[in-house]
Structures are given as structure tokens and as C-alpha cells.
C-alpha positions as CSV (number, residue, x, y, z in Angstrom):
1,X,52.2,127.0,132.5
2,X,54.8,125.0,130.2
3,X,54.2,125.7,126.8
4,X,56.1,123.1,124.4
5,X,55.8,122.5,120.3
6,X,55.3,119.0,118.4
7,X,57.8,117.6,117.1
8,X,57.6,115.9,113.8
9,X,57.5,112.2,113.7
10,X,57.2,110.1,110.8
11,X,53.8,111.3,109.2
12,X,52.8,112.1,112.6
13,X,53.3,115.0,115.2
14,X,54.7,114.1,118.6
15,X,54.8,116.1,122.2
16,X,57.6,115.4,124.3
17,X,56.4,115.2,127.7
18,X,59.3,115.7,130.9
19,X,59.8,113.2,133.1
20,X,58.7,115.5,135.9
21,X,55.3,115.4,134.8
22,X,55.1,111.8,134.1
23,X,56.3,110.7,137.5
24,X,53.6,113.9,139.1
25,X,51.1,112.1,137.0
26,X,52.1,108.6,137.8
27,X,52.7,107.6,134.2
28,X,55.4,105.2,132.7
29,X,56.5,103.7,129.8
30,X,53.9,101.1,129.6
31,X,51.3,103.3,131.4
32,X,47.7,103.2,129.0
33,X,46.4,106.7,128.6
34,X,43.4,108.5,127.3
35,X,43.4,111.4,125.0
36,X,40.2,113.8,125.5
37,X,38.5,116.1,123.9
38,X,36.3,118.9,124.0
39,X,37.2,120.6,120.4
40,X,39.3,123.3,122.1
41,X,41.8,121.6,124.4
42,X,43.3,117.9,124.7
43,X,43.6,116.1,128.1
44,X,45.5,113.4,128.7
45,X,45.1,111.3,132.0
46,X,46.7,107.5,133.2
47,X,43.7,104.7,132.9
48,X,43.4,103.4,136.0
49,X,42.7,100.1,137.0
50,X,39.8,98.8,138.3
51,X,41.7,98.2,142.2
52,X,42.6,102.1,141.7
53,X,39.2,103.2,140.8
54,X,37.7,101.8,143.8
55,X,40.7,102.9,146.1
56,X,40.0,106.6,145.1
57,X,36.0,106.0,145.1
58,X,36.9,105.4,149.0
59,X,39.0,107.5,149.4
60,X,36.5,110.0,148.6
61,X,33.2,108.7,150.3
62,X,35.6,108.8,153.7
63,X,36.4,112.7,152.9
64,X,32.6,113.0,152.3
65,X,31.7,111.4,155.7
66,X,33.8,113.3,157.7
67,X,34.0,116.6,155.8
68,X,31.3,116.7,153.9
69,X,29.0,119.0,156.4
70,X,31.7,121.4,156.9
71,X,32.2,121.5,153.2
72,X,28.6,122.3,152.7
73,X,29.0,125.0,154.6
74,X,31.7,126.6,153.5
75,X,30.3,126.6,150.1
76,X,27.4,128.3,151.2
């Protein structure tokens, strides 16, 4: 866990995020983002493209197909 503080910025409040994270998360300086809620916590996440979107969608029917029986059962 990192734990950082805001920063003040103008009237606003800014977090400072390392370049580690960015380049883990795939996120550059003209990268769009979306800020999330649910009241308690904030979750920011890369918008993906459309071409992305249905690279992962794929990506995880294949990993159904193939694993999805054995996944079934080790859940069970």
C-alpha cells in the first residue's frame, strides 16, 4: 500500500501519481481517465478504446473456452 497526501493546486487539490504506477497502468500524459465512485473510495482506471475493449473481451472468452470447466470446478 502507498499512502500519499494532496497537494494544493490553485483552488484545487492534486495527487501526485509515480511514474511506476502510470507506466503498470498503461497511462500517459495524454491518456483519458475515469474517476469512480462509490462514496467511500475513488478509482481511477485508463479509458480504453473501442479496439482495446474488444481485444480484452477476447481475450477473455478464449480463457473461458479453455479454462472455464476447470475454473468451475475449482470454485466449487
Amino acid at each position: 500500500m502507498i499512502v500519499k497526501k494532496l497537494v494544493k493546486h490553485g483552488n484545487s487539490r492534486a495527487l501526485v501519481i509515480d511514474r511506476p504506477i502510470l507506466e503498470l497502468l498503461g497511462i500517459e500524459d495524454d491518456t483519458p481517465v475515469s474517476l469512480t465512485t462509490d462514496g467511500k473510495s475513488l478509482v481511477l482506471a485508463p479509458v480504453r478504446g473501442p479496439e482495446v475493449e474488444k481485444r480484452f473481451r477476447e481475450a477473455l472468452e478464449e480463457g473461458n473456452r479453455r479454462y472455464g470447466r476447470m475454473l468451475r470446478r475449482l470454485a466449487d
